[in-house]
N, C-alpha and C positions, 0 to 999 in steps of 0.2 A: 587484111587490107593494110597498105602503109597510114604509116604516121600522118602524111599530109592527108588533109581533108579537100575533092575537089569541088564539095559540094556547099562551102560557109558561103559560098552569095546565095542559097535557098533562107537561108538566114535572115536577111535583109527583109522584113515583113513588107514592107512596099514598095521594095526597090522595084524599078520599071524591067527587069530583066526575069526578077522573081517571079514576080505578078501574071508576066509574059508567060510563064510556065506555068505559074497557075492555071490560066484559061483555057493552054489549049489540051492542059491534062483535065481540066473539069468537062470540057467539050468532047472530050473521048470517052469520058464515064457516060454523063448523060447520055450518048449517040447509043451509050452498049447496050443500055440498062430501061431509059425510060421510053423509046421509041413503039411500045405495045400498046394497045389497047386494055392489056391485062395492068399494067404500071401507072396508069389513068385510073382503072377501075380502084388498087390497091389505095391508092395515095386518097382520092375521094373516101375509100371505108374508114381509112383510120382519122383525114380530118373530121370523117362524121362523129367519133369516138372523143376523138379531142375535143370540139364544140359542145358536147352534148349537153342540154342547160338540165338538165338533170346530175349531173355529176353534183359531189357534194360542195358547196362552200365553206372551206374552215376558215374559224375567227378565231379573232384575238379579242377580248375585253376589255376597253379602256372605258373606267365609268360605267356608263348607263346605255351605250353602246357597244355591239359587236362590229368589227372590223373587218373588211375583207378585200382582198385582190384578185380580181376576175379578168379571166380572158375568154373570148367564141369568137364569134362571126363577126360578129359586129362590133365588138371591142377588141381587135389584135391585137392593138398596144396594149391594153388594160385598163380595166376603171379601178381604184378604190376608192371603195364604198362603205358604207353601215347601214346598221340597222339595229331593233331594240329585240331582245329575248321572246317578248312577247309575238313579236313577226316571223323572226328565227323559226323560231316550231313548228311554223305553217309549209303546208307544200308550197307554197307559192310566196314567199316573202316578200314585199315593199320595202327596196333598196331606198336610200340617199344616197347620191353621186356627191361622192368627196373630191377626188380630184381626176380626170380624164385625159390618160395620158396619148390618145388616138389623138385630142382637140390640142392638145400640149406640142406632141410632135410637130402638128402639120402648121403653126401659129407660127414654127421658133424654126422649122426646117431643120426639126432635128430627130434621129433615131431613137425615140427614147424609152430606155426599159428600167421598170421596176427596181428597186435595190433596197427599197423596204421604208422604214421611220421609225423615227422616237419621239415618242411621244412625254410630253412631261407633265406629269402629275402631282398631287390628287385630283388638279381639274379638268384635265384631259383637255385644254384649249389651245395646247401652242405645240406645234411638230416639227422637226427635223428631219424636210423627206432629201432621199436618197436618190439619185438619178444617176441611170450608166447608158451611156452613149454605145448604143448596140450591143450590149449583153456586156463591155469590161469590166473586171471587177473596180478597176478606177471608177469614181463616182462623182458629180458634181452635189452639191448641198444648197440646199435651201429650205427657209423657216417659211411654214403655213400656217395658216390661223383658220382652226375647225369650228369656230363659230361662224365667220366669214366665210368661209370655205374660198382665199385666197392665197397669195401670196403673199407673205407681211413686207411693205415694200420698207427699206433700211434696215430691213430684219440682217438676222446670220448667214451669211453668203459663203461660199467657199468652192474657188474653183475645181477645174478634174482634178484627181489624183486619190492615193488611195489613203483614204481620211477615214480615221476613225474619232467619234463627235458623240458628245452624248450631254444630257442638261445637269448642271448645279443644281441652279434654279432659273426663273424667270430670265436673270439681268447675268448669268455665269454659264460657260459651257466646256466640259473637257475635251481639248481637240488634240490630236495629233495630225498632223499632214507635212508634205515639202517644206519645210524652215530655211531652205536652203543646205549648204558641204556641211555633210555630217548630223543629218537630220533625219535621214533615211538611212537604214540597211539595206545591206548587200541582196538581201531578198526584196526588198519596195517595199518593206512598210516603214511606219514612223517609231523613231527611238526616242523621239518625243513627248511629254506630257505635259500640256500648257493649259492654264486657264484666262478663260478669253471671255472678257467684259463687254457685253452691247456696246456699239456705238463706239468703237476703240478699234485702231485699226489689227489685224489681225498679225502680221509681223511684232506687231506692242504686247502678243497677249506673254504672261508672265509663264516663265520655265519652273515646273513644280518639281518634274524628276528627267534622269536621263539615261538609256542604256546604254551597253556597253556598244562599242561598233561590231562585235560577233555576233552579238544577237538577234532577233527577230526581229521584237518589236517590243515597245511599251505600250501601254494602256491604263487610263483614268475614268473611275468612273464613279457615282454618287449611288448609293444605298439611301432610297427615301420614305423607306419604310416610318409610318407614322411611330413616333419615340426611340427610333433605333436609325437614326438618318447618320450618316458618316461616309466616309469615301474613303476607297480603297484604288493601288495602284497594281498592275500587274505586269510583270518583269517576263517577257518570251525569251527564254535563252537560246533553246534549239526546238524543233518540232514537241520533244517528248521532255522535256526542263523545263521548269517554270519557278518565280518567285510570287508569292501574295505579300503585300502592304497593308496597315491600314493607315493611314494618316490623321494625326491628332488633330483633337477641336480645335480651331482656333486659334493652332500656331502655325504659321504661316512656313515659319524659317524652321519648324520641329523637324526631325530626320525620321522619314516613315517607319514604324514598327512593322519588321518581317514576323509573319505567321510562320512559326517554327515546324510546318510540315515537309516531307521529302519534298527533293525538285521533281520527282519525278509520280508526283501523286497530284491528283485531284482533289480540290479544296472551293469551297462555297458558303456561305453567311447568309442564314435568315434567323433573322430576329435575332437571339442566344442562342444560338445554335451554329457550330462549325461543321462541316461534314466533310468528311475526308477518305476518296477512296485512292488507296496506297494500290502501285503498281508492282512494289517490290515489300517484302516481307517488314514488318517495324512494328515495333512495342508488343513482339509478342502475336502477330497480328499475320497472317496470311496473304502475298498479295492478292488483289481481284475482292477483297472485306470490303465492307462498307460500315467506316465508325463515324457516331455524334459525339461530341464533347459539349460541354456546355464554356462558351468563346470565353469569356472572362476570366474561367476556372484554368483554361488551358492556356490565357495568355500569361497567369500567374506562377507557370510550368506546372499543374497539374495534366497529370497524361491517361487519368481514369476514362476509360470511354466505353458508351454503350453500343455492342457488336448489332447493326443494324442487318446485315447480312454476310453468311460463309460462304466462300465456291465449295463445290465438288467437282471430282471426275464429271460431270456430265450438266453441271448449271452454273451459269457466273452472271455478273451483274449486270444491265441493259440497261440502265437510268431509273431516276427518282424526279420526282416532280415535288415542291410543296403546296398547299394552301396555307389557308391562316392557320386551322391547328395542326395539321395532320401533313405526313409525306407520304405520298406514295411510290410504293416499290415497284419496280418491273425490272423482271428477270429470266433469264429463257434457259428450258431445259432441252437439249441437243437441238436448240435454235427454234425451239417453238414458245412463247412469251406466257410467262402467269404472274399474277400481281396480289402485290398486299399491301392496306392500310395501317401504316404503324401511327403512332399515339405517343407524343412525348410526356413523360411522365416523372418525377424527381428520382435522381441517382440514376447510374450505367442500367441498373433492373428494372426501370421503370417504365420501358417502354409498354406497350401493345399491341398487338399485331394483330389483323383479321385479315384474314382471303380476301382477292375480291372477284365472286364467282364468275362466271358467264364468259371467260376464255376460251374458244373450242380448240380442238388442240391440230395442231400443225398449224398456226394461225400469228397473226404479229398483232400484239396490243401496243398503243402509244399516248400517253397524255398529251394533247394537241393545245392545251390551252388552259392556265387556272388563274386567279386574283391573286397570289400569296399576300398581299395591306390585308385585303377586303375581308373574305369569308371561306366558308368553302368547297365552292364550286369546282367543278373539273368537266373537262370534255374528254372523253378516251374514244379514239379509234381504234376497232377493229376489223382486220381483211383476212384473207388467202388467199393462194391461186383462182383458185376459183371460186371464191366467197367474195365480192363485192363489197365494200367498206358501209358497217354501221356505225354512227357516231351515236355514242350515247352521253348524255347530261347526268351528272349524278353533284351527288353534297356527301365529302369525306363524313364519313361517323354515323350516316345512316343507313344503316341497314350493310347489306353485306352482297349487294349484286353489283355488276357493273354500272347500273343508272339507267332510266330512261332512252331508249331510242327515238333520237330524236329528227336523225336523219338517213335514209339507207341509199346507197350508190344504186346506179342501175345496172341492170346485167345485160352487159354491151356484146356478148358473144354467147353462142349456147354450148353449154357445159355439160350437156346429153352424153354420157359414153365415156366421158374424160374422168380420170381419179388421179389422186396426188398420194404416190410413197414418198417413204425416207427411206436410204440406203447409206452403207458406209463402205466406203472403198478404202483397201490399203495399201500405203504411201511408200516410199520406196524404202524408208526407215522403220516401217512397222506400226506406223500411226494410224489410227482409224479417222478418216478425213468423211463428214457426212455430206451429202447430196441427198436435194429434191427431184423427182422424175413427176413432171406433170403431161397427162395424154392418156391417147385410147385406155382402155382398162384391160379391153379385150383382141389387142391387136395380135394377128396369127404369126407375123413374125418380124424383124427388127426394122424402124421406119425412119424416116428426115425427123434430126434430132438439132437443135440447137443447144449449143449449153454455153454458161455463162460464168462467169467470175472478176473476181476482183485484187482481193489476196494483200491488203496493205493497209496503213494509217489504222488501225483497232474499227475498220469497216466492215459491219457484218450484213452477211447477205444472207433476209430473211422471207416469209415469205408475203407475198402480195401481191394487191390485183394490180392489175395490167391488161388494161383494157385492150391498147396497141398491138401486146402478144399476143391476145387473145383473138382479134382479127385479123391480123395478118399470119399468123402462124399455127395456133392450135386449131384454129376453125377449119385449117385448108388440110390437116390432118397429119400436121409435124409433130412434134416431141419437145416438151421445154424443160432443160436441166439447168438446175442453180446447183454450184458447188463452194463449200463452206472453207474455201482450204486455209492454211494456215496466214499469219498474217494481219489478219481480219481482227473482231474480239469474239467471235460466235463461243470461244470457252474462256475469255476472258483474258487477261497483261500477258499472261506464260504462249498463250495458242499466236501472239503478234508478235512475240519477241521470238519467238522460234525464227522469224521468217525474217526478221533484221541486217541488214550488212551483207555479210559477207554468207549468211543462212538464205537470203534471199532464193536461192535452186530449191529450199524447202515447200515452197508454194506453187513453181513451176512443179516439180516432181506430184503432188496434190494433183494438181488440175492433171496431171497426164496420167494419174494412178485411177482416177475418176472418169474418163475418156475410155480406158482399159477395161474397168468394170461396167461400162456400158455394153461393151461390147459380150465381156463375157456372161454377161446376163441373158444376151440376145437382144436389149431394148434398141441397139444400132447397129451399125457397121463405119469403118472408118471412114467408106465412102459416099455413108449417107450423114456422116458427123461433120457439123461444123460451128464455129466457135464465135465468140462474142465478149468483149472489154474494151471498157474505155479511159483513159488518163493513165494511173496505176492499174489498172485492167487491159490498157492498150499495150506496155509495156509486157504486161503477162499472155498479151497475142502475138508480141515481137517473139519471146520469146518460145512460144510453141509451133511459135513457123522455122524458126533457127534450128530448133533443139528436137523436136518432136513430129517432123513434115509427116510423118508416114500413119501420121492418128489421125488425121483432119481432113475432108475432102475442100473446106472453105473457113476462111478467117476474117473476121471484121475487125479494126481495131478502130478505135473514135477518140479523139484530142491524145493522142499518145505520147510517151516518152519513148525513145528511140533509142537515142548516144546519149547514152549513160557515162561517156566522158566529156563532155562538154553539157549538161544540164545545169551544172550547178552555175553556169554562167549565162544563162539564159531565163531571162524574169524571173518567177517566183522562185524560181529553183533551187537556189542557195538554201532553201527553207528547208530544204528535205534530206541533205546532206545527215541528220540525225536516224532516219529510213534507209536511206541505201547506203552512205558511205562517203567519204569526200573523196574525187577525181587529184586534187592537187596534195591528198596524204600519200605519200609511199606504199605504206601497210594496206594503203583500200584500193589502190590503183587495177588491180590484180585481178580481181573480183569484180571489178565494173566491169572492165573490159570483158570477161569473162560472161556477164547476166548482161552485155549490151547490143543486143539485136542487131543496132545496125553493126559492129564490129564486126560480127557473126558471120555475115552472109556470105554466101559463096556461091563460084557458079559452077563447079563440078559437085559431084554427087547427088546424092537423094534429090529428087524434084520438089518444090515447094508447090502446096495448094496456092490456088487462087488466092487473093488477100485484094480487100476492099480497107482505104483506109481516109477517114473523113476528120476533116479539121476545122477552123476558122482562123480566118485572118486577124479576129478580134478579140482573138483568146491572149489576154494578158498575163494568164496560169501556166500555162507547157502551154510553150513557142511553138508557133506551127509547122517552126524547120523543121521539127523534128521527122513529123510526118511526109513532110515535102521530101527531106533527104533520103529518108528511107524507102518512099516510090520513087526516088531518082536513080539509089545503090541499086535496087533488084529489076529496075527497068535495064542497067546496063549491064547486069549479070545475067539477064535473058529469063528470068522467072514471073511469069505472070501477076501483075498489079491493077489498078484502079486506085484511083486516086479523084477524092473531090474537095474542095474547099469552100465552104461561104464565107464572104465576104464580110459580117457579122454572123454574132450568135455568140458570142465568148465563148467561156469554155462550156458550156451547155450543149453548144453547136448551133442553139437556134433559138429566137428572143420571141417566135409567135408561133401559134397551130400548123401556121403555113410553112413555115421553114420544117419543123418539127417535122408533119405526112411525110413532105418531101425526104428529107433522110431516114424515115422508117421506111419509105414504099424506096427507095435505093437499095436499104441494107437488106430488106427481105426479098426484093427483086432476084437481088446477086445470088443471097443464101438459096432459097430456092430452087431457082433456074441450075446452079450448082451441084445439088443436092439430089434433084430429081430427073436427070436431063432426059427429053422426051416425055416426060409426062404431061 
């Protein structure tokens, strides 16, 4: 394609000409797709799925209450609410409404979706909720008071934009947001770090630290752990660089002490304890380790540290949670999750470590929830494809199972017939790239397969229930494949930097090496194959419609990146320049152009499968030109599209159940109908 672009007014997120084409492209989706009675029936299964007041409620612990955010029927917007442990456990718990954001919306005439809170403790009575005007990640702010269950009126206010906020104390809060030229980076967040006094106007609050204008972002925040309270700053260079601070007692004007670990590792403080997983090899140390130092001993330059966990060829590190005494490990071996209680103990040897049993295997465990001040409690979820999520309660140091189950998901789909392998497909460099095949056990020969991916930012795709695929796709007698390709962390720092820059085809090659071994297995055919990503996953559906037409009979892509030359100009996007490459380097120009879908497209040659491609208007993450442009280029190349947009939903696509059916009973409509035709 030339250098001129004729499609930058798709650009324009509300321009009236934009918008114009929005409508009458979402009014030719809808005419194709939902005008059945079967697309009525689909949309109603899965919001049954989504409502269902059986699903489980996870919390959060603040004090003597559990916390939680709930959406069904009758609360679309969301309630949060609580409730006490004792209630928790019962089938049937007695909620308290905290705050209602249904009654919120309709009072203020305004869209308003969850974006979370801080809560400030030890006494869990004053919040900092979060408010985003139809799914943005832009937020409004405001302080509530949970004895009251109000709004504190003079409280801490802070208009949209994308504010990061968190409490001192009482009468102090660390804010970053819009300060005005040179406040924000090139990506929209804040280079900001202010502390901002009640009752003082917020332009007045005092400047602690500032970053550089390349950077991301800055960030402030207060450690209130009882005898270990201090605060720390933290310095976003690029996606994958980072700086830790911590900032002295009580000098005001002191210049923050950097924690002397890599930019490009991971670092964290609880209590005396530093924990640092390194991404690239240091002290000795492997990347993808995970070491403790004891914080004082190591801010003195001692570099003694106890090896909390090694990779192998086949397990690398998935997170650590702590409590009060204990941290626990989780770790996945070829992407199936096992965990262990370690035990801080005096010197590098002194650790301890115990299993912690009741994982089944092919399966994802996750700590959803612990006290680290308090004690030590923990909530661990565990699912599968077809396992249904149980949460279990446990207290680190007793005993050696997972804990008490204390709540089990329901089983929203029947799993009669269906079984889940693993398989490893190889890549065009000779990598063994793993994949799940979940479906028939016993099917006589290759059937409608969907398969999915992702392939970026250290996102690994594990397994778990999915109710939604479960009714609209496995039940109707399709095929659900997750593939692990490079990119992601499924083996840890080495399996996502493989797939970086200019490596980027290493992840495209993955997913079509995995597409291939479908086939030669028998479990599909090309023309009963079809594909599924969104964001970074959308981008990795640009590019197997570009690169790969002749493996897919249908492609969905959802909030996607397109033009890979002009992203880094478009909202968040500068942010990711560290992932794919900068557009305005010379040396990277080459390769974008090269992995950017819409460059790609042409209108002679191989014919492109169908492609369904869904966006929002209120995605403040990847611009929804992107999408718009690229059903506009293959609209006028004569290559079959669909194209839909809603109006909110941010980058999610959808802020309630009902948006959500609706573009599940779309994407499976299409896939479907595509896959099966005549059936």
């Amino acid at each position: 394609m030339s250098d001129e672009d004729p499609y930058l007014w798709l650009e324009e997120i509300t321009g009236e000409a934009a918008l114009g084409w929005v409508r009458e492209r979402n009014d030719e989706t809808v005419s194709a797709l939902t005008g059945t009675p079967a697309f009525k029936a689909l949309e109603s299964a899965i919001r049954e799925v989504l409502d269902d007041d059986g699903r489980i409620p996870y919390v959060v612990r603040r004090g003597a209450h559990l916390y939680n955010f709930w959406q069904d029927a009758d609360h679309v917007r969301g309630l949060w609410r609580r409730t006490t442990l004792e209630e928790y456990v019962k089938d049937r718990p007695v909620w308290e409404p905290v705050l209602d954001l249904d009654a919120l919306a309709e009072a203020e005439g305004e869209k308003w979706a969850w974006a979370g809170s801080r809560v400030l403790g030890p006494e869990h009575q004053h919040a900092l909720v979060l408010l985003s005007r139809d799914g943005a990640d832009a937020c409004v702010v405001r302080e509530f008071d949970l004895r009251t269950l109000e709004f504190t009126e003079g409280g801490f206010e802070v208009e949209e934009g994308r504010t990061t906020i968190g409490w001192i104390d009482r009468e102090e809060v660390w804010i970053g947001t819009d300060f005005g030229p040179g406040s924000m980076s090139g990506s929209g967040y804040p280079l900001q770090v202010r502390r901002w006094r009640r009752g003082t106007p917020l332009a007045a609050a005092e400047l602690v630290y500032e970053g550089r204008p390349s950077d991301i972002s800055a960030t402030g925040w207060r450690d209130d752990t009882p005898g270990f309270e201090r605060d720390f700053l933290h310095r976003q260079i690029d996606f994958w660089h980072q700086e830790l601070f911590l900032l002295p007692a009580g000098a005001a004007a002191a210049e923050p002490e950097k924690i002397e670990v890599p930019d490009d590792a991971g670092a964290s403080v609880h209590r005396e304890w530093l924990i640092v997983a390194p991404k690239s090899p240091w002290l000795g140390h492997d990347a993808g380790t995970l070491l403790a130092f004891d914080l004082d001993a190591f801010r003195a330059g001692e570099r003694e540290a106890a090896v909390l966990f090694t990779p192998d060829e086949h397990t690398a590190l998935a997170g650590w949670s702590w409590t009060r005494n204990h941290l626990i490990l989780t770790t996945r071996a070829d992407v199936s999750s096992r965990m262990e209680i370690l035990t801080p103990g005096p010197g590098p040897d002194g650790w301890r470590r115990a299993p912690l049993a009741g994982v089944p295997p092919l399966s994802t465990a996750s700590v959803t929830c612990t006290d680290p001040d308090v004690g030590d409690e923990y909530f661990l979820n565990v699912s599968g494809y077809l396992q249904p999520s149980t949460l279990y309660r446990g207290t680190a140091g007793e005993g050696a199972g997972a804990g008490e189950s204390v709540k089990r998901g329901p089983a929203l789909f029947d799993t009669e017939g269906l079984a889940v392998r693993r398989h490893f497909a190889l890549s065009a460099d000779g990598t063994r790239v793993p994949y799940f095949v979940v479906g028939p056990e016993d099917r006589p020969g290759p059937g409608p397969t969907l398969m999915y991916g992702y392939g970026g930012f250290e996102i690994s795709m594990v397994p778990q229930y999915s109710a939604v695929t479960g009714r609209a796709w496995l039940a109707r007698g399709g095929t659900y494949v997750v593939a692990g390709i490079r990119g992601g962390h499924e083996y840890g720092p080495d399996w996502h930097k493989a797939a970086l820059g200019a490596n980027r085809v290493r992840a495209f090659e993955d997913f079509a090496a995995v597409a291939r071994d479908l086939t030669a297995r028998g479990i599909t055919t090309p023309a009963q194959l079809g594909i599924e990503g969104g964001s970074n996953g959308g981008l990795l559906m640009g590019a197997m419609l570009t690169r790969y037409p002749e493996l897919f009979a249908a492609v969905v892509s959802h909030v996607p990146l397109m033009d890979m030359l002009r992203f880094h100009r478009l909202l968040a996007g500068a942010s990711w320049t560290a992932e794919y490459g900068d557009p305005d380097d010379p040396a990277d120009r080459p390769h974008l152009e090269e992995i950017s879908p819409y460059h790609r497209i042409r209108s002679g040659g191989p014919a492109y499968p169908p492609l369904l491609l869904l966006t929002s208007t209120r995605d403040d993450r990847v611009h929804p030109g992107h999408a718009r442009k690229m059903a506009a280029r293959l609209r006028e190349a004569g290559h079959p599209v669909l194209f839909h947009e809603h109006l909110g939903g941010g980058h999610s696509g959808a802020t309630d159940h009902e948006q959500t059916a609706f573009n599940e009973a779309l994407v499976h409509t299409f896939l479907w109908e595509r896959l099966t035709p005549g059936a």
